[in-house]
C-alpha positions in Angstrom: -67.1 80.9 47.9 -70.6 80.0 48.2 -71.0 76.9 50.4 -73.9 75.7 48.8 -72.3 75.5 45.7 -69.2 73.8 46.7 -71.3 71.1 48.3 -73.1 71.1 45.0 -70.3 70.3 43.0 -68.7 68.0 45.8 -72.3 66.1 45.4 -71.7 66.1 42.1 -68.3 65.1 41.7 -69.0 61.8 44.6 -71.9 61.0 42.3 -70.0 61.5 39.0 -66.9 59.5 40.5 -69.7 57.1 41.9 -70.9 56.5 38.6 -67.3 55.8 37.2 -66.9 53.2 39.7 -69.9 51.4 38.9 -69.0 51.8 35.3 -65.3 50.2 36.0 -67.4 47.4 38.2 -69.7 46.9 34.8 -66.7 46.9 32.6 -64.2 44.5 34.9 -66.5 41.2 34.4 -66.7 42.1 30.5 -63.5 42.0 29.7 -62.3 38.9 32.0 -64.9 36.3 30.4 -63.4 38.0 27.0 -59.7 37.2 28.2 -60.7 33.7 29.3 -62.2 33.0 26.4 -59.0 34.3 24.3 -56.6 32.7 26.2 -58.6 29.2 26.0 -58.8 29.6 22.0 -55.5 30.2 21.8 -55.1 27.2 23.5 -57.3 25.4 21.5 -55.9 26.8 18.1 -52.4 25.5 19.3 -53.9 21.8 20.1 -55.8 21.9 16.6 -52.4 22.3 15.0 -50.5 19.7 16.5 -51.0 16.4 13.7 -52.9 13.7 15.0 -51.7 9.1 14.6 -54.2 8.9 12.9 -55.9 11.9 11.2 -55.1 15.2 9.8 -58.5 17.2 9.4 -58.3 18.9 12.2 -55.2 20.7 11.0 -57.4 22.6 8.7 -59.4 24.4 11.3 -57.0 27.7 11.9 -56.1 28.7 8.7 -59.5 27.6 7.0 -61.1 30.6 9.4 -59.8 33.7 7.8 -62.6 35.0 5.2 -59.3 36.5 3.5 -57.9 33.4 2.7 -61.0 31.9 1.7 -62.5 34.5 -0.8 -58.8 34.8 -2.4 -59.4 31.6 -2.8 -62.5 31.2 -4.0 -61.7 34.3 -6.8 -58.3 32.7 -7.6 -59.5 28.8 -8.3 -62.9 29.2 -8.7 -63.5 25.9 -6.5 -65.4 25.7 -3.6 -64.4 23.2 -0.5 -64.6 23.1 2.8 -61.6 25.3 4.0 -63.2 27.9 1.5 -67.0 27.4 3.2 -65.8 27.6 6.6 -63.7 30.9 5.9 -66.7 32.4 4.2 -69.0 31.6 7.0 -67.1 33.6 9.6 -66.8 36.5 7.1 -70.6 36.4 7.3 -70.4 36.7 10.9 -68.0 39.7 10.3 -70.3 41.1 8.0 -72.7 41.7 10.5 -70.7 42.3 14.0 -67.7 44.2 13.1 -64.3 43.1 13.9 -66.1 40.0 15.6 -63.3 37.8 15.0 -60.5 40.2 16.3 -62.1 40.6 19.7 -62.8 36.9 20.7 -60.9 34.6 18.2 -57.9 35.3 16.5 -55.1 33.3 18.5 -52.4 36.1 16.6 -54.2 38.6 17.7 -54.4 37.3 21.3 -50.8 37.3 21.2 -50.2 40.5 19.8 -52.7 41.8 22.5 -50.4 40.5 25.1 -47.3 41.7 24.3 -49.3 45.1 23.3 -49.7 45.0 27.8 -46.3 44.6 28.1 -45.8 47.6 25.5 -48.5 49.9 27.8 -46.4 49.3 30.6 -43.2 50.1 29.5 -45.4 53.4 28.8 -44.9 52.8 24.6 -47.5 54.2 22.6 -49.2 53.3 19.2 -47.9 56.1 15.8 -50.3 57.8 13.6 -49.6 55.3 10.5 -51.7 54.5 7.5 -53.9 51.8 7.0 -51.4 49.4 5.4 -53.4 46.2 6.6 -56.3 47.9 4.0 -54.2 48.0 1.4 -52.8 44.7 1.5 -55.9 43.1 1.6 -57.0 45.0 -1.4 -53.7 44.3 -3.2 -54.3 40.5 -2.4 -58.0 40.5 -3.8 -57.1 42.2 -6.6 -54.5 39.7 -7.1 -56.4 36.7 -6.7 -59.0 37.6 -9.9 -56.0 36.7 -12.1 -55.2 33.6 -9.6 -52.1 35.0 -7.9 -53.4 36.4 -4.5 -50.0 39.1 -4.0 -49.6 38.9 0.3 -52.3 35.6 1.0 -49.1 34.8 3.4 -49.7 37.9 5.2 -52.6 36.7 6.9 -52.2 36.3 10.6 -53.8 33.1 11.1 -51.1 31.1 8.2 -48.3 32.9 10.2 -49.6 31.6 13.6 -50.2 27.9 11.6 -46.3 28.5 10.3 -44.9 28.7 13.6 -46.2 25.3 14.6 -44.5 23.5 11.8 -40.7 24.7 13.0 -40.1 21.0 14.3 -40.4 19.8 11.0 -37.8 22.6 9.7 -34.3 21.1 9.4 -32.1 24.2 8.7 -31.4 27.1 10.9 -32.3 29.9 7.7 -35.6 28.5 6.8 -36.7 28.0 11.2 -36.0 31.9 10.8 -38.1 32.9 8.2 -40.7 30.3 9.2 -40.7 32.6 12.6 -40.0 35.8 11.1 -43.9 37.2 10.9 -44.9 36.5 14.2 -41.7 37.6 15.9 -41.6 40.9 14.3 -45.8 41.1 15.0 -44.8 40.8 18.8 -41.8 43.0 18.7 -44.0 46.2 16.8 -46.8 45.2 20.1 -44.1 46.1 22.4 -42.6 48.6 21.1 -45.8 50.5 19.3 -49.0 48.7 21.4 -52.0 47.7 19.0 -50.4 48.4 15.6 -50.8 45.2 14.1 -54.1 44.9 15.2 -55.4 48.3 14.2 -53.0 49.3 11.3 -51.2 46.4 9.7 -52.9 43.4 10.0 -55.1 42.2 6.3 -57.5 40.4 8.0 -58.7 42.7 10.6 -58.6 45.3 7.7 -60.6 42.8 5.7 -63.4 43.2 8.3 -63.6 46.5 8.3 -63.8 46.9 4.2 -66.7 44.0 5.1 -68.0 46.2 8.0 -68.4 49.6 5.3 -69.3 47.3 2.5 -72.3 45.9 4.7 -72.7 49.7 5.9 -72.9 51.0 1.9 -75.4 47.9 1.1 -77.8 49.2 3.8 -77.6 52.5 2.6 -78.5 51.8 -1.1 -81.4 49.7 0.4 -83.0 52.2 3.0 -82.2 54.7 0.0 -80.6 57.1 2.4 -79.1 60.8 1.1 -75.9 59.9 2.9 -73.0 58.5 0.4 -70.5 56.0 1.4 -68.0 57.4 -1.4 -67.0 60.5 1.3 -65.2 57.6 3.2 -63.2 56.7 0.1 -63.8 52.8 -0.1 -65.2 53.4 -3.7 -61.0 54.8 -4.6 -59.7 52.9 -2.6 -60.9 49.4 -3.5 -60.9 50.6 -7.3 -57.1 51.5 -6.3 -56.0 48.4 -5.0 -57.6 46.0 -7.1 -56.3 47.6 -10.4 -52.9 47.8 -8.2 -53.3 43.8 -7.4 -54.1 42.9 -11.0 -51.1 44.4 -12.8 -48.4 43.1 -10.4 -49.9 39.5 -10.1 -50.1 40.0 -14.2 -46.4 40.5 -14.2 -45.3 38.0 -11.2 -47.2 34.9 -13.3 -45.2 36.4 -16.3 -41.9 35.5 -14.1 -43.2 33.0 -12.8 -44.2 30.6 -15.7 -41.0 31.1 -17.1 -39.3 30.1 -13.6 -38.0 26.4 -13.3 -40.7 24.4 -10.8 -39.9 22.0 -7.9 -41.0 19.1 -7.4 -44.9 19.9 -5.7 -46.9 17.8 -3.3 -49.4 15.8 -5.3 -52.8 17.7 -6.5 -50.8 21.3 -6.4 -51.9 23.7 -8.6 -49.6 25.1 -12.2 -46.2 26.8 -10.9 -47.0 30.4 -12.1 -50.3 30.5 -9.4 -49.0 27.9 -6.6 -46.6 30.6 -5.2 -49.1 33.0 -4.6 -51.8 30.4 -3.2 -49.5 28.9 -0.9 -49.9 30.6 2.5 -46.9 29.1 4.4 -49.1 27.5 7.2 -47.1 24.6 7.0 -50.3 22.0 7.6 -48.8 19.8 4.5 -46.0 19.4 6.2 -47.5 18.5 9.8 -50.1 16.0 7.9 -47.4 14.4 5.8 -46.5 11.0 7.6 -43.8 10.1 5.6 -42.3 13.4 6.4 -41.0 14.4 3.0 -42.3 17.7 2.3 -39.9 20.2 3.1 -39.8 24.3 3.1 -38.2 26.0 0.0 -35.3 28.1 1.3 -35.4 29.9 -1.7 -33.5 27.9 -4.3 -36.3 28.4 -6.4 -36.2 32.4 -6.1 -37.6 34.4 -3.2 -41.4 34.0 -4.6 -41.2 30.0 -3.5 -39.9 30.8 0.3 -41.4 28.6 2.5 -43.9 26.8 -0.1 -43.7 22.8 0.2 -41.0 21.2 -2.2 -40.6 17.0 -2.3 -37.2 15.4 -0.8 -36.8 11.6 -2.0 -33.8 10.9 0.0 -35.1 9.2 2.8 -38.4 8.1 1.9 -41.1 8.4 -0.9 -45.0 9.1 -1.5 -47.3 6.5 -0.1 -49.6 4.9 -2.9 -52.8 4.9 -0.3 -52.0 8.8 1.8 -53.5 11.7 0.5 -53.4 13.4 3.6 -51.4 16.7 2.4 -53.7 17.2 -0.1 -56.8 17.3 2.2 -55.5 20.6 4.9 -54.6 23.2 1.9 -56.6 26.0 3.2 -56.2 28.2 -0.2 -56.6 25.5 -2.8 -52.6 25.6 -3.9 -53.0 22.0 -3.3 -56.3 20.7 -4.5 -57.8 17.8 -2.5 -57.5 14.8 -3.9 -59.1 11.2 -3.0 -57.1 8.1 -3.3 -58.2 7.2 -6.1 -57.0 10.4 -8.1 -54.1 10.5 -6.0 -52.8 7.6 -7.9 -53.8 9.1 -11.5 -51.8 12.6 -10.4 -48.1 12.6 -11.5 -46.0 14.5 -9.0 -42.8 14.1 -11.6 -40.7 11.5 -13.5 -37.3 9.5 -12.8 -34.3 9.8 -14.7 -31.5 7.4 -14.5 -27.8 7.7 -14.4 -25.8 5.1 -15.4 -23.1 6.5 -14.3 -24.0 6.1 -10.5 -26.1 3.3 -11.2 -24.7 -0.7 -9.5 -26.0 -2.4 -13.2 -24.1 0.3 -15.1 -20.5 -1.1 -12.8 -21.7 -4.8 -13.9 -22.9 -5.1 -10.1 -26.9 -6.6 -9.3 -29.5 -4.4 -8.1 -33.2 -4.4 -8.7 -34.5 -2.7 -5.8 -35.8 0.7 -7.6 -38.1 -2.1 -9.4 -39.1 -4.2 -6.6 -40.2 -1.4 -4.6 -42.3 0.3 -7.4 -45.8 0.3 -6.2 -46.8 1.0 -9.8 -44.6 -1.5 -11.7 -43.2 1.5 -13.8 -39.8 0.3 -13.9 -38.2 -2.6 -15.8 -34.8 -3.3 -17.4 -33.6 -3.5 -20.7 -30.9 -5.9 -21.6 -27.9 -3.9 -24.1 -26.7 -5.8 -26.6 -23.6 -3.6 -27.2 -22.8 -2.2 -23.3 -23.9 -5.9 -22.6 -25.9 -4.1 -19.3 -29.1 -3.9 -17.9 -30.3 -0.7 -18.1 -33.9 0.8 -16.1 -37.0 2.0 -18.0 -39.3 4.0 -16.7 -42.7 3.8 -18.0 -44.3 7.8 -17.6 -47.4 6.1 -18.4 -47.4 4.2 -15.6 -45.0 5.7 -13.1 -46.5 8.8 -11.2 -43.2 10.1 -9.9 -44.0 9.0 -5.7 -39.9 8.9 -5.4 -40.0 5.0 -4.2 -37.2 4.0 -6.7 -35.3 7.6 -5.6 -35.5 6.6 -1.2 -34.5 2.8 -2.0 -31.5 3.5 -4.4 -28.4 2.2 -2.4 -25.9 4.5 -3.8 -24.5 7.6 -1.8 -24.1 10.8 -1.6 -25.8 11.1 -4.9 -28.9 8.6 -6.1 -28.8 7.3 -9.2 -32.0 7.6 -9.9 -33.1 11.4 -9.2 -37.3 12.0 -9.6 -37.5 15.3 -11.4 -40.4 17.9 -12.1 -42.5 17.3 -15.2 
């Protein structure tokens, strides 16, 4: 062997493993500050989500990030608010630093990164899969230009809001679908490490169609002989959209035909609300009179987890319009006081079967405690009763006369869907 060589390459490999070194010293700083600054969000995001005495706005933050959520929005209601401004302003952001959001903000991802660790050290790695995020979000967007945005719940920041409204959940099946997405997101980060991140999650995929899309626009502008179409976004998007607009066609079909529940006040008509509604749960946290509760699926699988009314214990305050005011998606449109009042959530029927006045007993609370003055009675000449009216011009359906009704198990006066 010549020694002159051998010393060459030992020069070469000290300088080569010198330079490594100094690389791993250059990277090591980076990507602390990054964890910090992901582990404080994620913090922050949990904090934001927690209802305030006093105010809800805050509770909007989160979900209102996702450009996803905000553009299926945006095509689906044609309405523009401030969930919907603040999701399009970080897609801008995306537009122009790729997968921005992923690597600093996004609290699921944060979590998903985590458990992706734990995953690496258990020496699991990530399968060759396709890019199902992709198609979702093209499926959703394609979706939302008829107004019924197919996998909106899908997005990973209304999962992460979800989880934070379990203590509001009463049952045991509707905590475990409430908990379902971001359970199984952790579980596939352990066992296959960065597959939600890189393969299944919409809105990361979102920013990459952005990314291309902002890539393609560039290319058209600088004129240059390369085409975008050899990547396939062109198929693809044409794909999935066409894909989106037939099965939201035939899911509003179902749906329109489907018997509705009773809604929070300001939501939008029964065949879109389903697909709108993202699950996030914020209604339910803002609500003070706490009586917005999580569909278990009474009303078919489509309604799982979308906000329903429950009278039973208490009603619809005349001055709140908080619920109305953190709807990331626009399933519930925000409403001031004012139209609050002029909104009809539904309309009370009696039974004089259950009702004290039908027994010859007294009872007027359901009219004392009207904050509309909807209700009054009618005196029968042949029952020789007093029987209640309900005025539907008046009465907006808030469930006042359903929470003070004295009789048990079952109310005789029941507030139904219109």
């Amino acid at each position: 062997a010549n020694p002159q060589a051998t010393g060459g390459v030992s020069r070469l490999s000290d300088s080569g493993d010198a330079h490594l070194d100094s690389t791993d010293r250059r990277q090591r700083p980076q990507r602390t500050p990054r964890q910090i600054v992901r582990v404080t969000l994620l913090v922050i995001a949990v904090l934001l989500l927690l209802p305030l005495p006093k105010g809800t706005p805050l509770l909007l933050v989160v979900p209102a990030l996702s450009p996803l959520v905000a553009l299926a929005a945006l095509l689906s209601t044609w309405t523009f608010h401030l969930a919907t401004a603040i999701g399009l302003l970080v897609g801008v952001i995306v537009l122009i630093r790729k997968r921005w959001f992923c690597r600093w903000v996004c609290p699921t991802g944060t979590c998903a990164e985590l458990t992706s660790k734990l995953g690496h050290r258990l020496h699991r790695r990530c399968p060759r899969v396709p890019l199902i995020g992709q198609w979702i979000a093209l499926l959703t967007l394609g979706g939302a230009v008829l107004g019924y945005p197919l996998l909106l719940w899908l997005d990973p920041l209304t999962m992460f809001s979800g989880v934070l409204g379990l203590r509001y959940v009463k049952t045991v099946p509707a905590i475990t679908w409430n908990a379902m997405g971001i359970v199984v997101i952790l579980v596939l980060s352990v066992v296959w490490p960065g597959i939600w991140c890189a393969r299944l999650c919409p809105l990361g995929a979102f920013q990459d169609l952005l990314s291309r899309l902002n890539r393609v626009v560039t290319k058209l502008v600088t004129r240059s002989r390369h085409s975008e179409t050899s990547e396939g976004l062109p198929r693809r998007a044409i794909v999935g959209a066409v894909t989106g607009i037939s099965l939201a066609a035939v899911v509003r079909r179902v749906r329109a035909s489907t018997a509705s529940p009773l809604r929070p006040p300001g939501a939008v008509d029964e065949a879109e609300f389903t697909g709108l509604c993202v699950r996030c749960g914020n209604c339910l946290r803002a609500c003070p009179a706490h009586i917005i509760r999580p569909d278990r699926g009474e009303h078919g699988i489509a309604g799982l987890l979308t906000p329903t009314l429950d009278f039973k214990q208490d009603y619809c305050r005349k001055d709140c319009n908080k619920c109305t005011q953190v709807c990331p998606s626009g399933a519930i449109v925000p409403l001031t006081t004012e139209q609050k009042q002029q909104t009809s959530i539904g309309l009370p029927r009696v039974n004089m079967n259950l009702c004290l006045l039908g027994d010859d007993r007294e009872c007027s609370l359901c009219r004392s405690w009207c904050p509309y003055e909807a209700i009054t009675y009618k005196f029968s000449q042949i029952e020789y009763t007093l029987t209640p009216k309900i005025d539907p011009e008046k009465c907006t359906g808030c469930g006042a006369c359903e929470a003070v009704c004295p009789t048990s198990p079952a109310k005789a006066i029941v507030v139904y869907p219109l």
